[in-house]
C-alpha positions as CSV (number, residue, x, y, z in Angstrom):
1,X,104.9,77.9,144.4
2,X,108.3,78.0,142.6
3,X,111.6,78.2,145.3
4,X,112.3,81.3,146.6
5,X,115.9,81.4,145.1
6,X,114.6,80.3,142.0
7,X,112.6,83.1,141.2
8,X,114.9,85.4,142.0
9,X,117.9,84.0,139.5
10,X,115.2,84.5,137.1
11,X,113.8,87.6,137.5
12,X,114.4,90.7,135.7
13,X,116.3,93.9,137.3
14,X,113.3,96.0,137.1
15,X,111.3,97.6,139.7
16,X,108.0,95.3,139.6
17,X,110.5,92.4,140.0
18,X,111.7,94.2,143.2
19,X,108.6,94.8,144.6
20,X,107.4,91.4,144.4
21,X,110.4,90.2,145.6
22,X,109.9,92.2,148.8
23,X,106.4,91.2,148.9
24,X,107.2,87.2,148.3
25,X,109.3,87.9,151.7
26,X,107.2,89.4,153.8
27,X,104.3,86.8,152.8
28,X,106.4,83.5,153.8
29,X,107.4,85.4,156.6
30,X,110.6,83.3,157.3
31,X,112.0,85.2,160.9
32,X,110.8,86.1,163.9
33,X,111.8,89.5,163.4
34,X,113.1,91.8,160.9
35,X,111.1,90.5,158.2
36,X,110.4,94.1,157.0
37,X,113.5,95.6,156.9
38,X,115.2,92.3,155.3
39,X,112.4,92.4,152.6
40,X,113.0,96.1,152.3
41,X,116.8,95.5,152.0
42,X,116.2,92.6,149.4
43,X,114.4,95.2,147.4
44,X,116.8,97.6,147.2
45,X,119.5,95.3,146.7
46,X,117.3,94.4,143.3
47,X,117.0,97.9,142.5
48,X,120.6,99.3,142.7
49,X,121.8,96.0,140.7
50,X,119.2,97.1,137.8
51,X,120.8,100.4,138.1
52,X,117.5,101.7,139.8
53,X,118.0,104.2,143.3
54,X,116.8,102.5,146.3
55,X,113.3,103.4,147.7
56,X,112.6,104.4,151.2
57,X,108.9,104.3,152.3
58,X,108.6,107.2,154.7
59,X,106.9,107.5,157.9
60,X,104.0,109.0,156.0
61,X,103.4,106.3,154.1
62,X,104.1,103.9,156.3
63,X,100.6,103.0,157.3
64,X,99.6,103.2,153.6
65,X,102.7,100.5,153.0
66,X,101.6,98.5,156.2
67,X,98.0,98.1,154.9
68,X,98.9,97.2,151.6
69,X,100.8,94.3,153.1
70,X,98.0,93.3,155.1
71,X,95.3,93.4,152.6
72,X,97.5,91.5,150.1
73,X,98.4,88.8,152.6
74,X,95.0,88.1,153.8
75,X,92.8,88.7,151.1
76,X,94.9,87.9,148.1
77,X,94.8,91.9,146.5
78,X,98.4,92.7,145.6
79,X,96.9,96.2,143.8
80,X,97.1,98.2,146.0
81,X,100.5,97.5,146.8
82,X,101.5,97.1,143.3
83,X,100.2,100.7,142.9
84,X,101.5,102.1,146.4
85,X,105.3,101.2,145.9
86,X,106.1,102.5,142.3
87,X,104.2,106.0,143.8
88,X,106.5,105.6,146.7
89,X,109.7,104.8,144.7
90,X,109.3,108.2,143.0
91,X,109.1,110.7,145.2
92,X,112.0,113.3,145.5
């Protein structure tokens, strides 16, 4: 797997790049708290430098976001997350 910081020099300022990003976080996993809310940070960092508004996932789709997380960590399926967070990222 390619280092951490070296993916993110090289990725573009795009929302998919963001996502991942967030997701590449919470799957190393690097604190014993927090890891959430630094991943979500991270990702809105990536966003407002790519000139994108930052997302919020809402307590409604929390569990939806949770599970995502879950099912791409242990089973390897990122699509449901990959199609969760650009649905999130939209919402008014």
């Amino acid at each position: 797997m390619e280092a951490p910081g070296q993916w993110l020099q090289a990725a573009t300022p795009e929302p998919a790049s963001a996502f991942a990003a967030h997701y590449r976080l919470t799957a190393i996993h690097p604190f014993s708290d927090g890891n959430g809310r630094t991943a979500r940070r991270l990702m809105n960092l990536l966003l407002i430098r790519g000139g994108y508004p930052p997302v919020a996932v809402r307590p409604e789709d929390r569990k939806a976001y949770l599970d995502s997380l879950e099912r791409a960590s242990l089973a390897g399926d990122l699509v449901p997350y990959q199609t969760l967070m650009p649905s999130v990222s939209t919402r008014p």
